[in-house]
C-alpha positions in Angstrom: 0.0 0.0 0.0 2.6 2.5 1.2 4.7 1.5 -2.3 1.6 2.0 -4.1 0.8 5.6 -2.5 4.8 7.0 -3.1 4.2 5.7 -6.8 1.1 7.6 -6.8 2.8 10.6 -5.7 5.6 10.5 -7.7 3.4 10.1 -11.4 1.2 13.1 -9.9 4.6 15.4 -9.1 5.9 14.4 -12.9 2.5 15.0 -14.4 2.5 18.5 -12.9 6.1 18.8 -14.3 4.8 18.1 -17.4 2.3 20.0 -17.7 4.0 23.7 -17.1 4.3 25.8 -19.6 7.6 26.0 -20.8 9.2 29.6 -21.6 12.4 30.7 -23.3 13.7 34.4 -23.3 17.0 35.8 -24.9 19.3 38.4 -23.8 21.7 40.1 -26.1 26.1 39.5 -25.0 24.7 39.7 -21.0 26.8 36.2 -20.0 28.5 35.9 -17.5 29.0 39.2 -16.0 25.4 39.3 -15.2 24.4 35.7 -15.0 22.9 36.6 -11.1 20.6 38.8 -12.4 19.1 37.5 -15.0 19.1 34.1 -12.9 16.8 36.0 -10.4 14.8 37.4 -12.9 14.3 33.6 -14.0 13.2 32.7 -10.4 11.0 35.7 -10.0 9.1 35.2 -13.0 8.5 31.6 -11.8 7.5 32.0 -8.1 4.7 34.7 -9.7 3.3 32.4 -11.9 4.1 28.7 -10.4 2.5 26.7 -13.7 6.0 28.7 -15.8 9.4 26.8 -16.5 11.4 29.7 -17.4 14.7 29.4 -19.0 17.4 32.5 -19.9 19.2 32.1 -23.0 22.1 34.3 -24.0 23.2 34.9 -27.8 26.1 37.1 -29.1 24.9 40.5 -30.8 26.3 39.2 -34.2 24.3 35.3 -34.5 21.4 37.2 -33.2 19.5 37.6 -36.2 20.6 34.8 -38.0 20.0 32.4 -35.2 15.8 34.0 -34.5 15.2 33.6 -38.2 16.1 30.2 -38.0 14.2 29.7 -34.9 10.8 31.4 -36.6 11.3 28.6 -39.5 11.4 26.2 -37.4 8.4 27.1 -35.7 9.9 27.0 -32.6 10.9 30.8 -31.2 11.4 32.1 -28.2 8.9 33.4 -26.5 10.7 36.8 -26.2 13.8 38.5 -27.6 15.9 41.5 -26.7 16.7 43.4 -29.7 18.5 46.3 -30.6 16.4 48.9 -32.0 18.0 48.4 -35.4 17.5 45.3 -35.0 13.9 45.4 -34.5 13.5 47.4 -37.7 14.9 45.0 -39.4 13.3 42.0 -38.5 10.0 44.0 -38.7 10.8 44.9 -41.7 10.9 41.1 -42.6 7.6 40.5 -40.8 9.4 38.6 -38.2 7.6 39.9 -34.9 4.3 40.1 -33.3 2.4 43.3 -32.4 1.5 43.6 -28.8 -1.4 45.3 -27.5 -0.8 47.9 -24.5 -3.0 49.4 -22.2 -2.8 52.8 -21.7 -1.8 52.4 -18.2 1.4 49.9 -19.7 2.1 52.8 -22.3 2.4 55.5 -19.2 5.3 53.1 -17.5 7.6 54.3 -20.3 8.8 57.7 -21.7 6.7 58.1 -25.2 9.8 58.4 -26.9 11.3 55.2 -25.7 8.0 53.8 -26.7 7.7 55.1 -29.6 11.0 53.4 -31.0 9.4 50.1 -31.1 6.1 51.9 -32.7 5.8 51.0 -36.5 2.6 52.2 -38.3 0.7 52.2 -34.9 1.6 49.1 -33.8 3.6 48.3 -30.7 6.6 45.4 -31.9 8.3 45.6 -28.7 8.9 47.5 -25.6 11.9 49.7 -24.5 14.7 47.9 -21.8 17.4 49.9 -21.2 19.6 52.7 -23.0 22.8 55.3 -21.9 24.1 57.9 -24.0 27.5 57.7 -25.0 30.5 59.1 -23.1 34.2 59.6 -24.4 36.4 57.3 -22.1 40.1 58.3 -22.3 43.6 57.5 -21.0 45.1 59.9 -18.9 48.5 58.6 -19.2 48.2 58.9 -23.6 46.7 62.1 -23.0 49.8 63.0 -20.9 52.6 61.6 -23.5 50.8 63.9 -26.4 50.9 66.9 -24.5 47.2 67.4 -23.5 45.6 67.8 -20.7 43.7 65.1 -18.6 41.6 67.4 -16.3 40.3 69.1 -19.9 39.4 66.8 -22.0 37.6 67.8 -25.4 34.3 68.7 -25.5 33.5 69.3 -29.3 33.9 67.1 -32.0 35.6 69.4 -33.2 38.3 69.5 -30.1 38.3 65.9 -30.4 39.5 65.4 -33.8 42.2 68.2 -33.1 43.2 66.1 -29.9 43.0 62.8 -31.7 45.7 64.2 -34.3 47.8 65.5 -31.7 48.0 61.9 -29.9 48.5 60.4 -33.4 51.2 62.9 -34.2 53.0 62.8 -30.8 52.8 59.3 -30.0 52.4 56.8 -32.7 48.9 55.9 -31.4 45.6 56.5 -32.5 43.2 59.1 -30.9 39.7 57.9 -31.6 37.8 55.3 -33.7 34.6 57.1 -34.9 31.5 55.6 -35.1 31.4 55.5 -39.0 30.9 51.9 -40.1 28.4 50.1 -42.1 25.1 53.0 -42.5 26.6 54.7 -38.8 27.3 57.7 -40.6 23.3 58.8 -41.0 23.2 59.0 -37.5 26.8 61.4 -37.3 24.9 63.7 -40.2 21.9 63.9 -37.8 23.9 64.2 -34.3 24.6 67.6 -36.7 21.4 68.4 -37.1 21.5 67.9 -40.8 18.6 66.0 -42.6 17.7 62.7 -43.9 14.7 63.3 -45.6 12.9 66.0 -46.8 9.2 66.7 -45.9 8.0 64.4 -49.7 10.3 61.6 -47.8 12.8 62.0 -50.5 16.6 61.5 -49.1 18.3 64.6 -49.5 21.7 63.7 -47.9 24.3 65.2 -50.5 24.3 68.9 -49.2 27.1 70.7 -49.3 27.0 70.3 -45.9 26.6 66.6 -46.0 29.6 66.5 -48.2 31.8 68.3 -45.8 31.1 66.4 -43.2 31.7 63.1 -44.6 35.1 64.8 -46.2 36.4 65.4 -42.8 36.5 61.6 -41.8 37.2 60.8 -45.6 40.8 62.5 -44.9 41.1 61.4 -41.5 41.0 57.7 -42.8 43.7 58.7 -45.9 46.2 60.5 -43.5 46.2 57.8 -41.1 44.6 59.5 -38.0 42.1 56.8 -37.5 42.5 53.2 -37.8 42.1 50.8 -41.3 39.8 48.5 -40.2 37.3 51.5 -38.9 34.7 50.6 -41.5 35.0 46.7 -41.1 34.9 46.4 -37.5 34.0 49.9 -35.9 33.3 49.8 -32.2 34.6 45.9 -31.9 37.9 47.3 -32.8 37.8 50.4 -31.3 37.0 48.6 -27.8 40.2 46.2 -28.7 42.7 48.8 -28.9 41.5 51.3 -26.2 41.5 47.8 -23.5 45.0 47.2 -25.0 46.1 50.5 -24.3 46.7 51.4 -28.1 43.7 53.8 -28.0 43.2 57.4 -26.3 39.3 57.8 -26.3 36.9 55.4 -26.3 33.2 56.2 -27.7 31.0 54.0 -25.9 28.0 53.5 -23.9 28.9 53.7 -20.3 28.4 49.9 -19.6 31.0 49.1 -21.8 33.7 50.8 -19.5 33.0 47.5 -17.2 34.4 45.2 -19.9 37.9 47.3 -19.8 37.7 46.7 -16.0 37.7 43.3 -16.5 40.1 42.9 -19.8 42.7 45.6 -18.8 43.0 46.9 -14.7 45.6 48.7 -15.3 44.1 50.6 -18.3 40.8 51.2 -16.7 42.6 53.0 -13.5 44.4 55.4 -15.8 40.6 55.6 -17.6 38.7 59.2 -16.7 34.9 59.7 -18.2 34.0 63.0 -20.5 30.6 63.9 -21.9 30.3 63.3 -25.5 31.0 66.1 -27.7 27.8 68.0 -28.7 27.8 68.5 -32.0 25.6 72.1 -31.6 23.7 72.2 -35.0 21.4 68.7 -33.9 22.2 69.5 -29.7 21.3 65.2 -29.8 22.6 62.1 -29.0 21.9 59.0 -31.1 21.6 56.6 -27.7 20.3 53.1 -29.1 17.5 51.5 -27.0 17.4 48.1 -26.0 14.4 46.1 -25.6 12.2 43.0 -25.7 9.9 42.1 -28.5 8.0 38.9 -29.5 8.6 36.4 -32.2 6.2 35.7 -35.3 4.6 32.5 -34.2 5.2 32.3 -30.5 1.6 30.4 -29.5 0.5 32.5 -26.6 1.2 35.7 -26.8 -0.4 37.2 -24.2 1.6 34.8 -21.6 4.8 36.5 -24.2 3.5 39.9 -23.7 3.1 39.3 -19.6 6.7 38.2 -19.7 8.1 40.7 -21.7 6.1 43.3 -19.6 8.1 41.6 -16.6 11.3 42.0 -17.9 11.0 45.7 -18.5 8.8 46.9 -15.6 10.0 49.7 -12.8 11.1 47.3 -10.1 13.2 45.5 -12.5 14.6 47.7 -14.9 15.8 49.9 -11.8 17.4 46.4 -10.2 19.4 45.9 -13.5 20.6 49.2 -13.8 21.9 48.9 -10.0 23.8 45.8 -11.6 24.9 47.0 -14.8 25.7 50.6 -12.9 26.0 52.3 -16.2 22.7 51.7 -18.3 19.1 53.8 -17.6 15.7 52.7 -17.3 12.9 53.5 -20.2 10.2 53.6 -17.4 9.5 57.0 -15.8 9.5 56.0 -12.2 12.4 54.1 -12.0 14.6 57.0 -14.0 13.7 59.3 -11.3 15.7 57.1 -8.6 18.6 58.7 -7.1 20.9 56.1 -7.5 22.0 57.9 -11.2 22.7 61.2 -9.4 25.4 59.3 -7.4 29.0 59.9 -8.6 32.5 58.6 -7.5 36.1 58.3 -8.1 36.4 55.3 -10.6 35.7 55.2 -14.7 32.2 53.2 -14.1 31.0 55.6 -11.7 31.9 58.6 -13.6 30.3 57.1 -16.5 26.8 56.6 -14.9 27.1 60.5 -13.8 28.3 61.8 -16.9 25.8 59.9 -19.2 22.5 60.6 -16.6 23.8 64.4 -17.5 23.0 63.8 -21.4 19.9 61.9 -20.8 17.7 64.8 -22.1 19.6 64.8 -25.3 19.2 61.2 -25.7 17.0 60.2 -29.0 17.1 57.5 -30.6 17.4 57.9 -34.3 17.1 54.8 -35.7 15.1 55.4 -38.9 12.4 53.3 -40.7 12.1 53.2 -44.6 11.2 50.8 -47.0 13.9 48.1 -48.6 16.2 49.1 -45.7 18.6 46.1 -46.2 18.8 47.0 -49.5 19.1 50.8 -49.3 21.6 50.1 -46.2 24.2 48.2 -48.6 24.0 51.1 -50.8 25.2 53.3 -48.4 27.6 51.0 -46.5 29.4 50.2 -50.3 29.5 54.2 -51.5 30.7 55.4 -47.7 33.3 52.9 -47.8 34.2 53.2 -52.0 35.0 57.2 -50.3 36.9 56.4 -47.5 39.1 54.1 -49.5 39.5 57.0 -52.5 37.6 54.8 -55.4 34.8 58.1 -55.3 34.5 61.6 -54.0 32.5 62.7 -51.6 30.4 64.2 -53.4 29.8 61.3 -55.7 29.5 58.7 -53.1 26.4 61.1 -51.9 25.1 61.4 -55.6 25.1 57.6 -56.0 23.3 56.8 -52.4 20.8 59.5 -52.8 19.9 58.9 -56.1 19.5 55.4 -55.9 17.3 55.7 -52.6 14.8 57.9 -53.9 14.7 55.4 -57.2 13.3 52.9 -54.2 11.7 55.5 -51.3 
């Protein structure tokens, strides 16, 4: 009898087993440095709603993509994602994600213009995580060596590339990689406050201003004052060299000043934070949001939507920023903690201060238009065919702008 009874209670605790729901969320590049808290998030999640098996998967920014589409064919997705906010255009623009449908008390959690990122003709295709504008973090002991000074650093771009040719010129090393690589450069002509479109939606990027302003990197990539592999690798690179100590100033969001701590101690004590140079004529700071949308043929998406509502609310997105101590809410109430107001001696702390400073420049200006992987090539191919001297300028604008509004 008593054999009979455990038996009994065993196949009723493994029928329960079986029959929770099982859940499966990815996180962009998090593992391991913050394993604990998306662990907790895990447990959370499943102590609120007991019938759950939640489980955290992390994928690297670059198989992303690749790796959900795959998923989606398979029919079996995740149940929610954290994209990029280009990357949510472009697998929207793929019809790769689900709508969601928010309350007006869930749309009030988040600052409209966070919200409004994920908004595509009406339609809500994910909501905002977490964003930080981007600092300049620089060696203090290169700064030294080329003659400048560490307690002033430079706080135009136009400063900065002065300063960056200095270094280059005084010792051997480069001053800064810009952030110029693959369609990059749209969002350094608007950070200028020069336009993409014009009112018909007709691109209208071959000013003379335009021109100018793509010159000046043009003949900082021929005279050597920024590196060769700037267009292939960008930020990847530019993170390498500054942890290596081959690099004055880092652009980068603050939370990327923890991954010199951990690949370079030495570098990262002789690390001081700036704010990033305002460029006057936009008075803006392209800061891409993070955030958490649902795949195209997830089953129930209102069990998707309650997770992804989870992951982003005030409680939580305030914990992770505590954790991350360089990244800012989207949510209203959580921004207003005064955790961000809190500086301190070290490169992470400063960054946190310094970017909570440029919060109310922060925009994010990732664009929607139709054909974008194709229109995106265009412009990667022509930008590059100028920096490497096979067109002008000029021409490389022509080409991209006429060739857009053959497709817009």
């Amino acid at each position: 009898m008593k054999k009979a009874l455990i038996a009994a209670a065993l196949l009723a605790l493994g029928s329960a087993q079986a029959q929770k729901t099982q859940l499966e969320f990815w996180t962009i590049s998090l593992a391991p440095l913050f394993n604990d808290e998306m662990n907790r998030l895990v447990a959370q999640f499943e102590k609120e709603n007991p019938t759950v098996d939640l489980k955290w998967v992390d994928v690297p920014s670059n198989t992303l993509e690749q790796k959900l589409l795959a998923t989606i064919a398979a029919g079996r997705p995740p149940t929610v994602v954290n994209l990029s906010s280009d990357m949510t255009v472009r697998l929207y623009d793929q019809g790769a994600l689900e709508p969601m449908s928010l309350t007006d008390a869930q749309k009030k959690v988040f600052f409209s213009n966070t919200l409004k990122t994920f908004t595509f003709d009406g339609k809500f295709y994910g909501v905002p995580w977490y964003w930080a504008p981007k600092v300049v973090a620089y060696n203090t002991e290169i700064f030294r060596k080329a003659g400048l000074d560490p307690s002033n650093p430079p706080r135009t771009i136009q400063t900065l590339i002065a300063a960056a040719k200095q270094i280059k010129d005084k010792t051997g090393m480069y001053g800064f990689v810009p952030n110029i690589d693959n369609v990059k450069m749209l969002y350094v002509f608007r950070e200028a406050g020069l336009p993409i479109f014009d009112a018909k939606g007709q691109a209208v990027f071959n000013s003379p201003a335009h021109v100018r302003l793509l010159q000046t990197y043009v003949d900082l990539y021929k005279k050597g004052y920024i590196p060769e592999d700037t267009m292939r690798r960008g930020f990847t690179a530019a993170t390498e060299l500054y942890s290596a100590g081959k690099l004055a100033m880092l652009i980068t969001g603050p939370q990327f000043i923890l991954r010199v701590a951990n690949d370079n101690k030495a570098i990262y004590d002789a690390t001081r934070v700036a704010p990033y140079p305002i460029d006057l004529g936009g008075n803006v700071i392209h800061t891409p949001l993070m955030g958490f949308s649902i795949p195209k043929g997830v089953k129930d998406k209102a069990l998707a939507q309650k997770l992804a509502l989870f992951l982003t609310n005030d409680v939580n997105q305030l914990q992770f920023s505590k954790v991350t101590k360089t990244t800012f809410p989207s949510t209203v109430k959580a921004s207003a903690d005064k955790f961000f107001k809190q500086g301190g001696n070290n490169a992470i702390d400063q960054g946190k201060l310094v970017s909570s400073t440029l919060l109310k420049r922060a925009q994010d200006l990732t664009m929607l238009y139709p054909d974008a992987s194709k229109l995106n090539k265009i412009f990667k191919d022509n930008v590059e065919a100028a920096m490497a001297g096979k067109k002008s300028s000029q021409q490389a604008l022509d080409d991209i702008v006429k060739a857009w509004n053959a497709s817009l």
